[in-house]
C-alpha positions as CSV (number, residue, x, y, z in Angstrom):
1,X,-27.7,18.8,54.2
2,X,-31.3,20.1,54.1
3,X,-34.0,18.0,56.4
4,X,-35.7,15.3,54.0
5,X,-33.1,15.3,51.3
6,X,-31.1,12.2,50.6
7,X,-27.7,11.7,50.0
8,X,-26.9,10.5,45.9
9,X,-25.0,7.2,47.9
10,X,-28.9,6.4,49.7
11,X,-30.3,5.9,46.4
12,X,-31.0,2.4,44.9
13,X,-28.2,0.6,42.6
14,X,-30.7,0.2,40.5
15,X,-32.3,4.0,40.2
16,X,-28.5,5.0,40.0
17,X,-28.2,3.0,37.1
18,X,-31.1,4.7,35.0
19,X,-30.0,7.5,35.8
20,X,-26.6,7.5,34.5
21,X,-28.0,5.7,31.5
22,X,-29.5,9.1,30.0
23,X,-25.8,10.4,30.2
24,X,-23.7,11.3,27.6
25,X,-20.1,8.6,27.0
26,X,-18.0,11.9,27.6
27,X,-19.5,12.2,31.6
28,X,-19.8,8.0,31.8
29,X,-15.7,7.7,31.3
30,X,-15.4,10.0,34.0
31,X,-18.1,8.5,36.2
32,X,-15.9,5.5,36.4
33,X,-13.9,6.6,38.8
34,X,-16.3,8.3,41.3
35,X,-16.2,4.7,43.1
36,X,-16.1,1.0,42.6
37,X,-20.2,0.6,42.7
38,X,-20.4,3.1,39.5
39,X,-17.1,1.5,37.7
40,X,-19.3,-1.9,38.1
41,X,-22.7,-0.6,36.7
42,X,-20.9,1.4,34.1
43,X,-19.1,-1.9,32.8
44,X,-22.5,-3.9,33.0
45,X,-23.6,-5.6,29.6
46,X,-27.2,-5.0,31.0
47,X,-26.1,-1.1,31.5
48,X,-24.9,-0.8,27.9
49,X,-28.3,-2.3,26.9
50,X,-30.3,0.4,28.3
51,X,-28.3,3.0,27.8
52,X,-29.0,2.2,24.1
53,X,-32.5,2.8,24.8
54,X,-32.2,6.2,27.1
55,X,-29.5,7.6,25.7
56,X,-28.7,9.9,23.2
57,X,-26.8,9.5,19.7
58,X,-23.7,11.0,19.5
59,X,-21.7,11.3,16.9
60,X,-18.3,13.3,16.7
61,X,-15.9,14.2,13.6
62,X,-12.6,12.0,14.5
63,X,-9.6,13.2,12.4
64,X,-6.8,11.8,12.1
65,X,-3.2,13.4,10.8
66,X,-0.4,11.4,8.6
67,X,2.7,12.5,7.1
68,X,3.9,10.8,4.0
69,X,6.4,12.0,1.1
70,X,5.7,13.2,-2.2
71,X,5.8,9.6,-3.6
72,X,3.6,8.3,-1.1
73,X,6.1,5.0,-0.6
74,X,7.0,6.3,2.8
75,X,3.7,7.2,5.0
76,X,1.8,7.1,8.9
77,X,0.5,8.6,11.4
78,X,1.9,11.9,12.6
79,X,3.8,10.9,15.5
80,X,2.3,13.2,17.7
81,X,-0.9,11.5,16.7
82,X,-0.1,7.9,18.1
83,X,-1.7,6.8,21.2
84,X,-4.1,9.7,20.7
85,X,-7.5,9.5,19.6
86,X,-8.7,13.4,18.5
87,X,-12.1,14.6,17.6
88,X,-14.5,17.1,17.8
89,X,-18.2,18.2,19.3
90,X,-19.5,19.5,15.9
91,X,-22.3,21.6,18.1
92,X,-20.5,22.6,21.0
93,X,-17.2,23.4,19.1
94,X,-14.9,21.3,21.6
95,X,-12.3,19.1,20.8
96,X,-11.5,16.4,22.8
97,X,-8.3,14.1,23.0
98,X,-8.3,10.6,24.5
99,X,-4.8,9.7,25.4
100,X,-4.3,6.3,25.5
101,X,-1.9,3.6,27.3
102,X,1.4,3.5,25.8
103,X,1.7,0.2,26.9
104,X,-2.0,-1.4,26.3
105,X,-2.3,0.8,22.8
106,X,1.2,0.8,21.3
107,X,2.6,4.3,20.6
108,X,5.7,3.3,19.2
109,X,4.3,1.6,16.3
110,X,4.5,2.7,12.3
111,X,0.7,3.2,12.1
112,X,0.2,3.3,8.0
113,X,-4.0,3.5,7.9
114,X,-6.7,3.6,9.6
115,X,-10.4,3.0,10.1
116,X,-13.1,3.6,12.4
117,X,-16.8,2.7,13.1
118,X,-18.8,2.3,16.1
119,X,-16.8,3.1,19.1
120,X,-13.4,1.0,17.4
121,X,-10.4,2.1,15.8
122,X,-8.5,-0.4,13.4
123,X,-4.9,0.5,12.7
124,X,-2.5,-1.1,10.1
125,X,0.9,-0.6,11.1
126,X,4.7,-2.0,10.8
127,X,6.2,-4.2,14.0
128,X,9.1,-1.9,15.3
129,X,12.4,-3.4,14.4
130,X,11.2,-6.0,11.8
131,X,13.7,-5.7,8.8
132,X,11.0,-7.8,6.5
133,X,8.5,-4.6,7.5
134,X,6.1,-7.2,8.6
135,X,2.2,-5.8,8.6
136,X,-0.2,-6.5,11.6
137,X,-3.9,-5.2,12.5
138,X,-4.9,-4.1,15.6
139,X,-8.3,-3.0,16.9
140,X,-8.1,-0.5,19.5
141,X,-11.0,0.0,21.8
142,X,-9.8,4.4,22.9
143,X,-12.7,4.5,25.4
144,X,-12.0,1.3,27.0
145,X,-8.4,1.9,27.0
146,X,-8.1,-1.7,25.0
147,X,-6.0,-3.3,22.5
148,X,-6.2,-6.6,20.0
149,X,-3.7,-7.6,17.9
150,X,-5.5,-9.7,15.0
151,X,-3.8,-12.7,13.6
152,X,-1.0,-12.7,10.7
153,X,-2.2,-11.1,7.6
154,X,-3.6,-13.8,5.0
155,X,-1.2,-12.0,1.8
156,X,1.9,-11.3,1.8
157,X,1.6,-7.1,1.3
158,X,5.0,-5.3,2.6
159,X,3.2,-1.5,4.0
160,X,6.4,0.3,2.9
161,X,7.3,-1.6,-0.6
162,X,3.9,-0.7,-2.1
163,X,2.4,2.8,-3.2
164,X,-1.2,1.6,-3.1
165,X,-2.4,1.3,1.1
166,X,-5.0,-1.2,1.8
167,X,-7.8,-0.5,2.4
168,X,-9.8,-1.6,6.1
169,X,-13.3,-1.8,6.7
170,X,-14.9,-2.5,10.5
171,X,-18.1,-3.7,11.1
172,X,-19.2,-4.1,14.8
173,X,-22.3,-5.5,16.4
174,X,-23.0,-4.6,19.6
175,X,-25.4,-7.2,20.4
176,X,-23.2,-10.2,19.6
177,X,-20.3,-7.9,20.6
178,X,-18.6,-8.8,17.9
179,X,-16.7,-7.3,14.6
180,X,-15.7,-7.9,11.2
181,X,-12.6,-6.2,9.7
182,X,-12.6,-6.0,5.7
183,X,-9.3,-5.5,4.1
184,X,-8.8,-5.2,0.5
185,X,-5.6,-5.1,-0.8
186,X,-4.6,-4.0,-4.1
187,X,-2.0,-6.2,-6.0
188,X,1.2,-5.8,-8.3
189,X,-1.0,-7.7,-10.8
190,X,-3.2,-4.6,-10.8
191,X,-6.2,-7.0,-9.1
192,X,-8.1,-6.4,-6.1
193,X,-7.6,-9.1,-3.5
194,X,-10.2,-9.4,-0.3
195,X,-10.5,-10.5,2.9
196,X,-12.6,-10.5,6.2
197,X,-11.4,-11.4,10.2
198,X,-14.0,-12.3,12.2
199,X,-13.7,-12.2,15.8
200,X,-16.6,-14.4,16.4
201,X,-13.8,-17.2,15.2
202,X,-10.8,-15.4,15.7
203,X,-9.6,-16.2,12.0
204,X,-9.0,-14.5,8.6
205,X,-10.9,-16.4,5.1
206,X,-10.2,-15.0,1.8
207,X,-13.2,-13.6,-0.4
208,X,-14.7,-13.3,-3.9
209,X,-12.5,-10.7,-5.5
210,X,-14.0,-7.8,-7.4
211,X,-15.2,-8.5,-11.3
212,X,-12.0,-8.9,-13.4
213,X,-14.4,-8.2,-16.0
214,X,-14.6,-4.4,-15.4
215,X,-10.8,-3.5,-15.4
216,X,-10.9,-2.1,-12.0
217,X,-7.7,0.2,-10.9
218,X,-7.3,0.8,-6.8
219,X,-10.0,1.3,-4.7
220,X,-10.4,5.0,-3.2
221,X,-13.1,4.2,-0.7
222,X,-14.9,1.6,1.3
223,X,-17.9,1.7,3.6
224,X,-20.1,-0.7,5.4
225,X,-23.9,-0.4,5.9
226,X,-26.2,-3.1,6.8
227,X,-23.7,-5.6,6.3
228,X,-22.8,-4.7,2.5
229,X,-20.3,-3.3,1.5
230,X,-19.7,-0.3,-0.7
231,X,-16.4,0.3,-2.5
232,X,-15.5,2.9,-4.6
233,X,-12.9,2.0,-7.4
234,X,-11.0,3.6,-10.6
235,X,-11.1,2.1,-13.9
236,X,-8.3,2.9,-16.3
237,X,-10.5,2.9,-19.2
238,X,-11.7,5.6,-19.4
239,X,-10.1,7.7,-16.4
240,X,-12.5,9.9,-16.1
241,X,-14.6,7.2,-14.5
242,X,-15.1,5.5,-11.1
243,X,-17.5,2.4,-10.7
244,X,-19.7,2.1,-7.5
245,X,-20.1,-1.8,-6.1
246,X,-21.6,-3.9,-3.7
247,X,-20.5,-6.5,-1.6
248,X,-22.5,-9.3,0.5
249,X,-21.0,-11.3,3.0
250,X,-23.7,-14.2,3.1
251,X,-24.0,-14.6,-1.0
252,X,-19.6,-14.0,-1.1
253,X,-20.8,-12.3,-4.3
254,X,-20.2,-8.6,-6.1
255,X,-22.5,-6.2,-7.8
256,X,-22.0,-3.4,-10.4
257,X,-24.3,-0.7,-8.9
258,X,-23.4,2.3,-11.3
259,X,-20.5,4.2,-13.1
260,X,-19.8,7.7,-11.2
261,X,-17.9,10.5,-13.4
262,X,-14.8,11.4,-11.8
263,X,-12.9,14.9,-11.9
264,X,-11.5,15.8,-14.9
265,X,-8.6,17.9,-13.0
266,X,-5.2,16.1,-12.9
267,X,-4.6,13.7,-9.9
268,X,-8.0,15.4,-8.9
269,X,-10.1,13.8,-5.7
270,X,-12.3,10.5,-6.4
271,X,-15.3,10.2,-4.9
272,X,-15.9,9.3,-1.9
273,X,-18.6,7.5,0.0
274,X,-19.4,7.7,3.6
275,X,-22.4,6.2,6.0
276,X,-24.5,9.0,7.9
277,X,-27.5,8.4,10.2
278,X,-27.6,5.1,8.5
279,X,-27.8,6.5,5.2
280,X,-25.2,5.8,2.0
281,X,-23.9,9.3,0.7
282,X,-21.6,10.4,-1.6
283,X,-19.4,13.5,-2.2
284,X,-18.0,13.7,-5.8
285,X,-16.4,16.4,-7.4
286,X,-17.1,17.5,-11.3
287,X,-17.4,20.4,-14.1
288,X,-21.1,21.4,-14.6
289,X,-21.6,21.6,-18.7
290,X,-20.2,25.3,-19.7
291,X,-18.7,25.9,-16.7
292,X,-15.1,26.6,-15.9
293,X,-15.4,26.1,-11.9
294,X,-15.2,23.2,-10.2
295,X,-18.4,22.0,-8.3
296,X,-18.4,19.8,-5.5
297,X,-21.7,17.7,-5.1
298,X,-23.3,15.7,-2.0
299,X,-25.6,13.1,-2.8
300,X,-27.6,10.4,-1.3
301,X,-27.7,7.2,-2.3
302,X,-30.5,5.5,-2.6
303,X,-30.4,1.4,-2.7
304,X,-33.6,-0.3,-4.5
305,X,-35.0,-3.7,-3.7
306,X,-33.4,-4.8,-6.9
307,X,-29.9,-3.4,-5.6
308,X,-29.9,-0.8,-8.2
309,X,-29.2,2.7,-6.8
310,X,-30.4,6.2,-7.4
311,X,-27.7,9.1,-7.0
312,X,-29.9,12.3,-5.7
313,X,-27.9,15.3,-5.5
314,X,-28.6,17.2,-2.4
315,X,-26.3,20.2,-3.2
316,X,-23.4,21.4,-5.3
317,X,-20.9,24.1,-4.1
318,X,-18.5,26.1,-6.7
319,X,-15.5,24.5,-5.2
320,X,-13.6,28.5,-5.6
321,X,-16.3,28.8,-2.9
322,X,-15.0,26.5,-0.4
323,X,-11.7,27.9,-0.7
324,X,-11.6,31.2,-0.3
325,X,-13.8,30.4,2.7
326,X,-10.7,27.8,3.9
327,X,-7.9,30.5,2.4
328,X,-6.9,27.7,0.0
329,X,-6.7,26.6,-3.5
330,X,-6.0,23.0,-3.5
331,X,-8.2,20.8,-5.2
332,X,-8.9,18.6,-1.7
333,X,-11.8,18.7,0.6
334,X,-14.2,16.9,2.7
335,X,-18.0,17.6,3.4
336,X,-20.5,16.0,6.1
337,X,-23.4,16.4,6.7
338,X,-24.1,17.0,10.4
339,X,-27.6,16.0,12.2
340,X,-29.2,17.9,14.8
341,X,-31.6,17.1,16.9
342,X,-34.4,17.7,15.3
343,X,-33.1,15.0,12.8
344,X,-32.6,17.2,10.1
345,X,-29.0,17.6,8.1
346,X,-28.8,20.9,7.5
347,X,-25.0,22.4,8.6
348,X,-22.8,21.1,6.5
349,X,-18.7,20.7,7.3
350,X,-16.2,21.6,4.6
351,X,-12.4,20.6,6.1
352,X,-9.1,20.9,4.4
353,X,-7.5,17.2,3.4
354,X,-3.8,19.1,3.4
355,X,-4.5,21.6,6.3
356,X,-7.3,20.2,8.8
357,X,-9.0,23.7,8.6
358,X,-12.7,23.3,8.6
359,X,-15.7,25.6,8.4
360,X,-19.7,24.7,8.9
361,X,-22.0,25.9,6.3
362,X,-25.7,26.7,7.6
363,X,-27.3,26.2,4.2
364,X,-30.9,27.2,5.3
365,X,-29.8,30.2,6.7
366,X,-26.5,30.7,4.4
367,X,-24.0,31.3,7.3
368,X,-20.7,30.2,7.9
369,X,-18.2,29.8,10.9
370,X,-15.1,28.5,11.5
371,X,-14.4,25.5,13.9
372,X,-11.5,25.3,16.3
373,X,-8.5,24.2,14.2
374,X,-7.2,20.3,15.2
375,X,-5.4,20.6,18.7
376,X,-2.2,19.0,17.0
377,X,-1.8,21.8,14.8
378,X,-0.4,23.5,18.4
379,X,2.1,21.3,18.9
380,X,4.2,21.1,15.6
381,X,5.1,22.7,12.5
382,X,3.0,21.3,9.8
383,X,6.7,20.5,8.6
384,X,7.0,16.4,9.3
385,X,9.8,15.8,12.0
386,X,12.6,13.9,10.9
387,X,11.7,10.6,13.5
388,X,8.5,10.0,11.3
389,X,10.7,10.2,7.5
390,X,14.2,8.8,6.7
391,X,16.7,11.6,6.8
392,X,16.6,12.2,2.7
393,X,13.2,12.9,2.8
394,X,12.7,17.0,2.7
395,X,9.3,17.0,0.4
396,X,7.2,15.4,3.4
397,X,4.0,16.9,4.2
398,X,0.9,16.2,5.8
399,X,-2.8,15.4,5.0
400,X,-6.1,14.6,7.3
401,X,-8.7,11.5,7.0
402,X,-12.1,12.2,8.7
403,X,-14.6,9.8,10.0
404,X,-18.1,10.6,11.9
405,X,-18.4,7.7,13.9
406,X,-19.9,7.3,17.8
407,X,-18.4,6.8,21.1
408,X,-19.3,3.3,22.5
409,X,-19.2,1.9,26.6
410,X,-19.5,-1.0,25.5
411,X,-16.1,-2.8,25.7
412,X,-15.6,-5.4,23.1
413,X,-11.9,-6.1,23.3
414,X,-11.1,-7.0,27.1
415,X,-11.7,-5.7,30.4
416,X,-11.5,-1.8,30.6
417,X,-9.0,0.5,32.4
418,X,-9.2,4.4,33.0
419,X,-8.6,6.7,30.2
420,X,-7.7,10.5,30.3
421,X,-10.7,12.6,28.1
422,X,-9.2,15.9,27.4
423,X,-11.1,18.7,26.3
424,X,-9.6,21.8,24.1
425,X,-11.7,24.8,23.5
């Protein structure tokens, strides 16, 4: 060691600790095990607190892959999937894997649906063995290594009986290091039936269910953003409508925000909403008067003090576009917007729902490459293994959800253990 310099292990707890605090939650899970004084800072409320303040945002594309059959009464996550939390460093172009406990995170389970949102991972799934195909809820903490089974489901829903999956909605907060899971389940009455666990109580309460009123069909998407939530749903009549609504907690009451035209293409995609940068957007798909292609459009939503919103389109994209970019023709994909640091939005990702293939768009500069394809897609045939579909079943196939969500230290659930980090280039 050179004369005057000091040794990382001479420096103050304290000076070590604001240090690490500028670090990125990739580096911090590994920093865990460098020794027991860094495992003890790292798991520090008071740590988590200021890293909030040094650190950077990061956000990552998590994907996940399900199999289902061409009914859709038969469906989960690809088995390869389970105990495996995938996403990817828009920027740097990296995947990463976290492999999780068997044990703590249960691998073996029918996992049906999924939701994420800050640092948690809520999976609906079917107990192994149970002939009644009982439903339970778990919140999974993949940085933390951490598991919570929520209490018995307040309706009686069977996963595999019904065509229509629930739909779950997590809201966490950090500072009361607490979180809210929303489920809304859609019922042989054709109603909309809600509910809400808190863990701050550790029970389930039933809420005000959507407007009869309005004939709403099955929801096709759900977000939460400062505490209200946004759901997406069909209405029969007409069908070539979706309705927009709002949800708040403390009034238990709903609000019509606006009618959004749907695509006119059969069994085409709904729109969808999504929460970016703590913004409300929405990606829709439609035919432009005179026109024969379909256009996809992103749009902002803007919410009024009145709770009226404003849809402003930010771009539309001939959707013949997309896909000769992907080498497909289905009807199906996603777009984000990505931030960088300058806090603009500018590259865009387009991914596949059926393949997982996924290209970023540089609008101001009208360029587009190809991201690493989803590390799973190196480990099977995109043809679902028999284990994962009864042994009839030979029109199975397999599809991608998408979330942009953050990485979290902060462990909500229970104590933490190690977890592996993988990276794939």
């Amino acid at each position: 060691m050179a004369q005057g310099s000091m040794d990382l292990g001479e420096l103050p707890l304290e000076i070590i600790e604001r240090v690490l605090s500028f670090l990125p939650v990739l580096a911090l899970c590994r920093f865990r095990s460098v020794c027991k004084a860094w495992k003890e800072i790292l798991c520090r409320p008071s740590f988590h607190d200021l890293r909030d303040v040094n650190g950077v945002k990061e956000d990552y594309l998590f994907l996940m892959r399900y199999v289902t059959n061409g009914t859709t009464t038969k469906h989960g996550i690809y088995r390869l999937c389970r105990g495996r939390t995938t996403f990817l460093d828009v920027g740097a172009k990296r995947w990463y894997s976290i492999k999780t406990d068997r044990e703590s995170c249960g691998n073996e389970l029918d996992v049906a649906a999924v939701s994420m949102n800050d640092g948690l991972v809520c999976e609906l799934a079917r107990l192994p063995g149970d002939v009644g195909e009982v439903c339970v809820l778990f919140v999974v903490d993949p940085v933390a290594n951490t598991r919570r089974e929520l209490p018995e489901l307040p309706t009686s829903y069977a996963l595999w009986a019904n065509t229509v999956t629930p739909t779950i909605v997590i809201s966490v907060d950090n500072v009361a290091r607490s979180f809210r899971v929303f489920l809304l389940v859609f019922t042989k009455q054709a109603e909309t039936e809600m509910y809400v666990y808190e863990s701050s109580s550790g029970e389930w309460r039933g809420l005000a269910s959507p407007p009869k009123e309005r004939g709403l069909a099955e929801e096709t998407s759900a977000v939460i953003l400062h505490g209200i939530l946004y759901v997406v749903f069909n209405t029969p009549h007409p069908n070539t409508m979706c309705s927009l609504l709002s949800y708040n907690l403390k009034e238990n009451m709903w609000r019509v925000l606006q009618d959004v035209p749907r695509c006119t293409e059969r069994e085409g995609p709904d729109p969808r909403v999504f929460v970016r940068d703590n913004e409300l957007w929405m990606t829709r798909w439609y035919h432009p008067w005179m026109q024969e292609d379909l256009y996809v459009e992103l749009a902002k939503i803007l919410i009024n003090d009145d709770s009226s919103v404003k849809l402003v389109p930010i771009m539309g994209i001939p959707h013949s576009v997309i896909h000769d970019r992907l080498g497909e023709r289905n009807l199906y994909a996603y777009l984000f917007p990505c931030t960088l640091s300058n806090g603009s939005w500018d590259p865009v990702v387009w991914m596949s729902v059926f393949s997982g293939k996924m290209i970023l768009w540089k609008c101001e500069e009208n360029l587009m490459d190809v991201l690493p394809t989803h590390p799973v897609l190196h480990l099977k045939e995109d043809k679902a293994p028999q284990s994962d579909m009864s042994d009839e079943e030979d029109d199975c196939y397999t599809y991608y959800g998408a979330w942009y969500m953050n990485l979290s230290m902060r462990n909500i659930l229970s104590p933490s253990r190690p977890v592996t980090i993988d990276p794939h280039t």
